[in-house]
C-alpha positions in Angstrom: 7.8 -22.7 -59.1 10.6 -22.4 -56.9 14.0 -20.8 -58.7 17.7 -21.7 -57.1 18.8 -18.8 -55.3 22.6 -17.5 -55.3 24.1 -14.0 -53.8 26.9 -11.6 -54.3 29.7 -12.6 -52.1 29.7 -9.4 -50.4 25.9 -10.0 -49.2 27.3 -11.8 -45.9 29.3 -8.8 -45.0 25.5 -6.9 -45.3 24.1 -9.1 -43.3 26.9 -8.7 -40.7 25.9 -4.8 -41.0 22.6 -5.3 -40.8 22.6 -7.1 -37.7 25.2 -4.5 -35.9 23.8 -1.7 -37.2 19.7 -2.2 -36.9 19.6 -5.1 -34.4 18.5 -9.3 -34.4 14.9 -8.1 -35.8 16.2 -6.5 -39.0 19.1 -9.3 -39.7 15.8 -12.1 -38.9 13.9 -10.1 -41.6 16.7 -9.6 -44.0 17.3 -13.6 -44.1 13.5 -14.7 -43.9 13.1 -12.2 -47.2 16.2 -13.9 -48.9 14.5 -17.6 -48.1 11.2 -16.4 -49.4 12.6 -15.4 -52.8 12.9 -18.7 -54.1 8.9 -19.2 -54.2 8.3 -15.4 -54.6 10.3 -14.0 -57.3 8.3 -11.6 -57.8 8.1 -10.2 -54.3 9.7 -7.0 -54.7 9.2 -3.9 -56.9 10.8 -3.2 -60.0 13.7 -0.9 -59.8 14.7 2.1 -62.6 17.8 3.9 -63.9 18.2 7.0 -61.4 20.7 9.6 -62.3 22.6 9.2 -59.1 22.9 5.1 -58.8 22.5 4.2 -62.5 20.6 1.8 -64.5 18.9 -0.9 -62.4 16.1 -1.9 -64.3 16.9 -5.6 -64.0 16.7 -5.3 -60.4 14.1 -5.5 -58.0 13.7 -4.2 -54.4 11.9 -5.4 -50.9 11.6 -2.4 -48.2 12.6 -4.0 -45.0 14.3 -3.4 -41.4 12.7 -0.6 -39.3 11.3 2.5 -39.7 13.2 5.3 -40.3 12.1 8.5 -38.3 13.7 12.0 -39.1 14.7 14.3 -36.1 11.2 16.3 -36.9 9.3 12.8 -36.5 8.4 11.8 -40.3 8.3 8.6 -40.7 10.3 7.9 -43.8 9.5 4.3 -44.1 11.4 0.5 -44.3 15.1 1.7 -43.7 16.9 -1.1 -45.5 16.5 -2.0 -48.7 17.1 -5.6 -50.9 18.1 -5.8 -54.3 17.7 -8.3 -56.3 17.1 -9.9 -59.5 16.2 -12.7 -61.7 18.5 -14.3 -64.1 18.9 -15.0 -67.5 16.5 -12.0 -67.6 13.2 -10.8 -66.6 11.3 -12.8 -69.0 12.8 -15.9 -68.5 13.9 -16.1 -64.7 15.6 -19.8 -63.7 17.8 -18.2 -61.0 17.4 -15.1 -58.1 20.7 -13.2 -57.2 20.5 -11.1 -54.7 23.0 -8.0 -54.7 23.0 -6.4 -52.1 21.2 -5.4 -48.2 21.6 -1.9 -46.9 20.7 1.7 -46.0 17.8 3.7 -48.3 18.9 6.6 -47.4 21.2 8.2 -49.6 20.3 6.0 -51.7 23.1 3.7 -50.4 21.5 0.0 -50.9 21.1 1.2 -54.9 24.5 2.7 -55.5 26.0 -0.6 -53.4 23.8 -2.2 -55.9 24.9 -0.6 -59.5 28.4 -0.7 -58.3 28.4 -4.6 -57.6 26.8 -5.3 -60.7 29.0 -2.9 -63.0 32.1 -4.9 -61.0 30.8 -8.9 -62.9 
């Protein structure tokens, strides 16, 4: 079943970011994610409440963009992160909304995220 998809207004300013800041590849992978979500509702993992971004256990997330590498050469993973979720609720999802696109680290994406949400 494929669900109508909306976004924050702010998501084409992440997008924008994206592209500038982590290149044609990420801002490909950030969009072919958003068009998959529609069929795929589910893609993502479920998100928490975290003392530092707030509750966003509505919310999914999908790890994308590239890796991250510290300056001792750990790989820290996907560094963007989507959020996203499915409206009226969990249970009964008849619509995705994603949030927001941005940085993990810091947690940035997730306080983007709790931020935008607290703001409708």
């Amino acid at each position: 079943m494929s669900l109508p998809l909306r976004w924050h207004d702010a998501v084409v300013d992440d997008l924008r970011r994206v592209r500038k800041q982590f290149g044609d590849e990420a801002f490909a992978q950030a969009r072919q994610v958003i068009a998959s979500l529609p069929g795929d509702s589910l893609l993502g993992d479920w998100l928490t409440e975290h003392a530092q971004t707030g509750d966003l256990s509505t919310c999914r997330k999908v790890k994308l963009g590239p890796d991250e590498i510290t300056a001792d050469g750990i790989n820290l993973g996907p560094s963007l992160r989507l959020v996203y979720r499915l409206l009226p609720s969990n249970t009964d999802a008849r619509q995705v909304e994603v949030i927001c696109i941005g940085p993990r680290r810091d947690l940035i994406a997730y306080a983007v995220a709790a931020a935008r949400l607290q703001q409708d």
